[in-house]
VMD Tcl script that draws the C-alpha trace (Angstrom):
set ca {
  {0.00 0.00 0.00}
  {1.09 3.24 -1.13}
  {0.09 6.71 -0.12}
  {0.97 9.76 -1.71}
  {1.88 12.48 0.77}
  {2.37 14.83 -1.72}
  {-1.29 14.97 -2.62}
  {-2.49 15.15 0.66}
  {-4.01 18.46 2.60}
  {-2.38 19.44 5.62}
  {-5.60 18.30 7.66}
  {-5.33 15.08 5.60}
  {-1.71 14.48 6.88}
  {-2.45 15.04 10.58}
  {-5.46 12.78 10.51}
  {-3.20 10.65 9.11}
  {-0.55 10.83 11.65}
  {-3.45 10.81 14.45}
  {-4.53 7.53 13.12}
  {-0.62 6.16 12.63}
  {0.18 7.39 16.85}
  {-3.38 5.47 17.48}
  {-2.16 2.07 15.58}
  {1.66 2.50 17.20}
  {0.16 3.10 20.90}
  {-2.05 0.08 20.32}
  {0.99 -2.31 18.87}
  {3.04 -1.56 22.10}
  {-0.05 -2.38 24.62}
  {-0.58 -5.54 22.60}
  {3.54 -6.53 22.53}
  {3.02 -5.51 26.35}
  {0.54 -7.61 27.08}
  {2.00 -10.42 25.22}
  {5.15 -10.17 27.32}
  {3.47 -10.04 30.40}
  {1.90 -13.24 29.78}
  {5.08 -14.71 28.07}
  {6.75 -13.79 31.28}
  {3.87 -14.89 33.88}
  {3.43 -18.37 32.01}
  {7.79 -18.98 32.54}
  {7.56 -18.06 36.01}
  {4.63 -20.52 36.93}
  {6.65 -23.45 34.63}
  {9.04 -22.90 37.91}
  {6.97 -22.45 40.09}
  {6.99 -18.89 41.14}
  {4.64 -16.26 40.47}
  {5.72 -12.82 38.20}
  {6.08 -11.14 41.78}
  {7.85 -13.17 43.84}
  {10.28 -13.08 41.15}
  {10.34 -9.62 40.91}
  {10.64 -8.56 44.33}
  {7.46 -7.08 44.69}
  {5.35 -7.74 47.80}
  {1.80 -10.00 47.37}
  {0.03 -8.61 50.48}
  {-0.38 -4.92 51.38}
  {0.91 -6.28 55.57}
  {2.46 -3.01 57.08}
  {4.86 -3.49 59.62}
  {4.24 -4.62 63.25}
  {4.55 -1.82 65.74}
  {7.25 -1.88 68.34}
  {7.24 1.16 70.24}
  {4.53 3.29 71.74}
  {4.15 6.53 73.05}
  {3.48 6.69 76.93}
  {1.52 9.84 76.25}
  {-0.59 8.72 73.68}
  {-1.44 5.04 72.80}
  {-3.02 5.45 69.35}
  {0.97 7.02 68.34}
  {3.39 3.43 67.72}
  {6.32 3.01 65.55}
  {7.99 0.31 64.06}
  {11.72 1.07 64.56}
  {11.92 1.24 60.47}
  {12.37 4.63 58.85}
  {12.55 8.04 60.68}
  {11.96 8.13 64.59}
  {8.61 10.18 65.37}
  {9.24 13.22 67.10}
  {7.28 11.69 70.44}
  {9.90 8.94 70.25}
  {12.95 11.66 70.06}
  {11.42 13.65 73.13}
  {10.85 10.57 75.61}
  {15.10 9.21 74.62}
  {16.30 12.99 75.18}
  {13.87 13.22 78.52}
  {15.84 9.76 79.40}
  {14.05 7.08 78.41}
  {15.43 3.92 77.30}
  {13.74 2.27 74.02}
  {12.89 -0.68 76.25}
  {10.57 1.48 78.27}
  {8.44 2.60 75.13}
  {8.80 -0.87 73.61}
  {5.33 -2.65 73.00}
}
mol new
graphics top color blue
foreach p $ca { graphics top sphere $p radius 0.5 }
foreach p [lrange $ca 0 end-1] q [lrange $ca 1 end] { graphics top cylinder $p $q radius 0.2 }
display resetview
């Protein structure tokens, strides 16, 4: 199939190109999809799923709490990431993290 872009209007051409980024967007979804499932059927052959494989955690669990503030109950922390400012107050008052732990 040959088109002749020389004989085309300029509202021709972009309804052209609209329909050519429409057919390109739709290839890559399709090649996307197929690799997915390329890629999901290998892992189950060896018995893993796509995830586990990946790295990529299968339940939304948060972490379990193992501090909490004397002053308020509802405030914990899990000792991962940056220590809440309650938890920085009651170690410079003189608290030991054994006498906030849960």
């Amino acid at each position: 199939m040959t088109i002749d872009l020389d004989s085309m209007s300029k509202q021709d051409l972009l309804a052209l190109r609209k329909s050519v980024d429409k057919a390109i967007a739709s290839f890559e979804k399709r090649q996307k999809e197929a690799a997915l499932a390329a890629a999901q059927k290998a892992a189950q052959e060896h018995g893993f799923s796509l995830d586990e494989i990946l790295g990529k955690k299968t339940s939304g669990k948060t972490s379990v709490p193992k501090f909490r503030n004397p002053d308020d109950a509802s405030q914990t922390w899990s000792g991962r990431g940056r220590q809440p400012a309650w938890y920085k107050d009651a170690i410079n008052a003189g608290k030991s993290p054994d006498d906030l732990a849960i």
